[in-house]
C-alpha angles and dihedrals in degrees: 000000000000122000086243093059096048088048088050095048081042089055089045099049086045094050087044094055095047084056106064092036083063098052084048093060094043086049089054099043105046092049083049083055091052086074109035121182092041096180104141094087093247122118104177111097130210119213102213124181112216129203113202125189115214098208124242118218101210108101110211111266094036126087120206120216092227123038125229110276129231082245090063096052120015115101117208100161123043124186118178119207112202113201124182112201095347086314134124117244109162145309124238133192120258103231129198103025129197133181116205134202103262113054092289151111152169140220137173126227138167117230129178130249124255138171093215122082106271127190115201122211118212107205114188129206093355104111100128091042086059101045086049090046105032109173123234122236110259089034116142126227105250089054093054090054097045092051097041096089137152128213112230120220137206085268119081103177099070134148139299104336114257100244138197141207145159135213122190113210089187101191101037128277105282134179088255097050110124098262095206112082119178147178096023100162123231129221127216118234098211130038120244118236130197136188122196134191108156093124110048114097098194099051132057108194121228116174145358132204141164129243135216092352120168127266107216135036149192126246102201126045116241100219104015109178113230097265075063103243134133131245108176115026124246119236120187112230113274094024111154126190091237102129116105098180129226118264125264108218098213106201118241085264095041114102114171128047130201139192137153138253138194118220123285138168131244121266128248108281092250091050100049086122106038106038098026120110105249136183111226109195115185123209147150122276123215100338090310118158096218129069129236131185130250126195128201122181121213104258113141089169087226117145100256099026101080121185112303100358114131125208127207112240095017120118116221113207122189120203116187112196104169137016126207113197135323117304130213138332100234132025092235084055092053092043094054098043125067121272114264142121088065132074117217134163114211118214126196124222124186142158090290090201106089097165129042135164118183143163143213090288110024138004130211118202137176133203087228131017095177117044130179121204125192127258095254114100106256101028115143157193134197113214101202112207128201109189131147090219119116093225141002138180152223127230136168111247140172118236106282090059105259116148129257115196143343120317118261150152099246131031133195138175137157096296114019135030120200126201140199110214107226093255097048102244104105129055106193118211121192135176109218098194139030125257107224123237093249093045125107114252107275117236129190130159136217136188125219110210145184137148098328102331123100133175125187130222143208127204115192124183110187122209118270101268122221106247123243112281116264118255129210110334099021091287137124107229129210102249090224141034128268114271121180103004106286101024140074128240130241122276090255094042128094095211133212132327111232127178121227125293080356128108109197116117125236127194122255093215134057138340126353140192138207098030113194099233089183119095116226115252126242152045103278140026101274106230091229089062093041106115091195115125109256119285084026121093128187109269126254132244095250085051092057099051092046080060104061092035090067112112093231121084144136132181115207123195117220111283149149086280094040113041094188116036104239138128133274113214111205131164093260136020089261106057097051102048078051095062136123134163082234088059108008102165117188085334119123120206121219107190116215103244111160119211154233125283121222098269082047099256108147118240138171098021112160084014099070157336138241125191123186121242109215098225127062124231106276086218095063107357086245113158115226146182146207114269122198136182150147086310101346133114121162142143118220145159115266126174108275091234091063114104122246151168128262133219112177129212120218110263 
């Protein structure tokens, strides 16, 4: 063999070798890159593979009239935020990912191990927002949440929702951690809303768009609940409600509409009109050619979701039901004036599942793990379950969840009995006696189990309560006036004027527009048209003057202690001369609120009040109030288009 042949193998062996030396180091280095900001001293990686849910708000047994959207569950983009001890370590990238048919879906990413107990946060669809926020190592939590925003635009249909979720590794990642992670739930950073008008036969609806909506939000919720959900919303510092969305044109055939919020507060109780989100819909009245402007205010008069407030991951469904008249002529007009001419009643979707508990392989979660049932025989509560597992079971326990008893599908004592639905998406709970009023509360515990899951669960049936004692002609009466139609105001709030067998709400200060000058037909307040929370009415003639009739009364001018003049009704006359919305005993306060003449113009107020009565007088039809004033009390006939103030009686 020549000398030129061995070099040449030589060179070739060499190259060979340098080769493969530098694949080696590529290798190396781009699976270093995977994990940047590698400061916690450990070198070896895990691969994991994650399964995330992407929750569904339609509780079993309820049909929506609109299903969830692609935009509301698929996943495109995954960043994962390490954190040691509520500090910040690194993100990496999700690889591989797969969205699956039912709300689910899968990635793959490499951590790093660590012998301190790490949470991971799984942010969605956020990719920009963390490149233009990258958090900084040693951060705490609470930093990183507070500085991982999004600016919100004029369009609210976007693209695939920016989503969040957590996952506690509570003693460190190790090489002999289960690498497979699922059902870690993922929480949506904005609220749904619909709108829905397939079943008015005066209106066509046109177009829908959002008012006054914030401009920023936060990615990531500041006190999540382990579900997770969400109770209060999280507004990043400097957010203003700027945003007055772009319309969305609905087709003729068309009849819900969709678009998507971020979170916002409620506003302070004297700007709920003026500084409130509000959704304004145009359509077209009565077969009219032009389009006017309706506005409806988020108020689904549910305990913990007070007026205006928005909620991430809630879906807002607006169900309008009747329309008036026409509304206004503009959008901006509807937005800055208060809700009325349209009928709509606002439901409230969330994530229905409060409590979980799962495990590397299924979870098992309830709407409600501690209910409490009234004191009546017969009263009720339906616990709804959403599990992957094929069975589960129910079982008495005592309170530290021990069990009592053998498994089964159904269980009954002396006092409860407790039932599985077939499919395993109900758990029944009945209580099959009364508690006496002068009982102590009855308490009894369950397990659901299945595989190696358990919850446990509290009934509570509280003792029958003695009522409020009935006022002045044998009622119980509100102990303010109506506000927005179907709520109360506050103590220290007049409330809304209202004209007579009508149930738009008209405000009690300032300048209005669009006046109706046409009195309601009829001989009683129609109890469609009855603004009066459920269970309340408008009272009678004969209840009003029962009323003012009562031998104690006592008128108080304005003052430091009574910000508006006005009269407390008690049972005696010293109780109400006693009163203070501090202590206000069995009194009753009726602000002076005036009212509103029958072009609108407000009159009277701080002079004196005046509150409908829902019947006519049977000698003229003439419909009449109750007028009160500094040591007057009287009932007389007005004009049914005037304005006045409602105080309901219960039902």
């Amino acid at each position: 063999m020549s000398k030129v042949s061995i070099f040449i193998q030589h060179i070739g062996y060499y190259i060979g070798q340098l080769s493969l030396f530098i694949i080696v180091i590529l290798f190396y280095n781009c699976s270093d890159d995977n994990i940047p900001n590698k400061e916690n001293g450990n070198t070896h990686e895990s691969d994991f593979r994650f399964g995330v849910i992407t929750t569904d708000a339609t509780p079993p047994k309820v049909q929506l009239r609109s299903g969830q959207t692609a935009l509301e569950s698929i996943i495109s983009q995954i960043q994962i935020l390490v954190f040691e001890n509520d500090a910040y370590q690194y993100r990496v990238a999700g690889s591989k990912i797969s969205n699956g048919s039912n709300n689910n879906a899968s990635f793959e990413a490499r951590l790093l191990s660590s012998d301190q107990p790490t949470t991971i946060y799984i942010i969605a669809n956020a990719n920009a927002e963390l490149e233009a926020n990258e958090p900084q190592v040693g951060e705490t939590m609470a930093n990183v949440k507070a500085g991982l925003t999004k600016a919100i635009s004029t369009n609210v249909t976007g693209t695939n929702l920016t989503m969040w979720g957590s996952y506690l590794f509570p003693t460190g990642i190790s090489s002999t951690t289960e690498n497979n992670i699922n059902n870690i739930r993922m929480l949506r950073s904005v609220a749904r809303v619909d709108v829905i008008a397939s079943t008015i036969p005066n209106f066509q609806m046109v177009s829908i768009q959002a008012f006054r909506v914030s401009d920023n939000m936060q990615i990531i919720p500041d006190n999540p609940t382990n579900t997770p959900s969400v109770t209060d919303p999280s507004i990043p510092i400097g957010t203003v409600q700027s945003i007055n969305t772009t319309p969305i044109n609905t087709p003729p055939t068309l009849s819900v509409a969709q678009l998507y919020l971020p979170e916002v507060t409620t506003p302070a109780s004297g700007d709920l009109v003026n500084d409130a989100t509000c959704i304004v819909i145009g359509g077209y009245y009565a077969g009219s050619s032009t389009i006017t402007y309706y506005r409806l205010d988020f108020n689904p008069n549910i305990e913990g979701h007070p007026f205006g407030q928005i909620l991430r991951n809630h879906r807002y469904e607006f169900n309008i039901t009747y329309v008036f008249r026409s509304g206004y002529p503009t959008a901006q007009e509807a937005a800055n004036n208060i809700s009325s001419s349209m009928e709509a009643r606002v439901v409230l979707w969330s994530d229905y599942i409060k409590h979980m508990v799962f495990d590397i392989n299924n979870y098992l979660g309830v709407s409600e793990s501690y209910v409490t049932l009234e004191g009546e025989a017969n009263s009720s509560y339906d616990i709804l379950v959403d599990t992957d597992l094929s069975n589960y079971t129910l079982t008495w326990a005592d309170r530290d969840g021990v069990s009592e008893g053998s498994p089964s599908s159904s269980l009954s004592d002396d006092y409860f009995q407790v039932n599985k639905s077939s499919d395993g998406s109900t758990i029944s709970i009945v209580a099959t006696q009364e508690n006496p009023a002068d009982s102590d509360d009855r308490v009894r515990f369950f397990l659901i189990s299945g595989a190696r899951l358990k919850i446990l669960a509290t009934i509570i049936q509280t003792s029958l309560e003695d009522g409020p004692e009935p006022g002045p002609g044998g009622v119980i009466w509100s102990e303010t006036n109506v506000d927005l139609p179907y709520t109360f105001a506050d103590q220290l709030q007049i409330g809304k004027f209202y004209q007579w067998n009508r149930d738009i709400a008209w405000a009690s200060t300032g300048e209005v527009t669009g006046w109706n000058t046409t009195g309601a037909e009829g001989f009683l307040w129609e109890e469609a048209n009855d603004p009066c929370p459920a269970g309340w009415r408008v009272p009678t003639r004969a209840e009003l003057q029962a009323l003012i009739s009562s031998t104690g009364r006592s008128w108080r001018d304005a003052s430091v202690q009574n910000d508006y003049p006005g009269v407390w009704f008690a049972p005696t006359p010293e109780e109400a001369n006693d009163a203070t919305f501090e202590n206000p005993g069995r009194a009753l306060f009726f602000p002076a609120g005036g009212r509103r003449e029958a072009t609108g113009i407000l009159t009277d107020a701080g002079f004196n009040s005046y509150y409908w009565a829902s019947d006519v007088n049977p000698l003229g039809a003439t419909t009449e109030i109750m007028s009160i004033a500094s040591g007057t009390y009287i009932i007389f006939p007005v004009a049914r288009t005037l304005g006045c103030l409602l105080r309901c009686v219960r039902d």
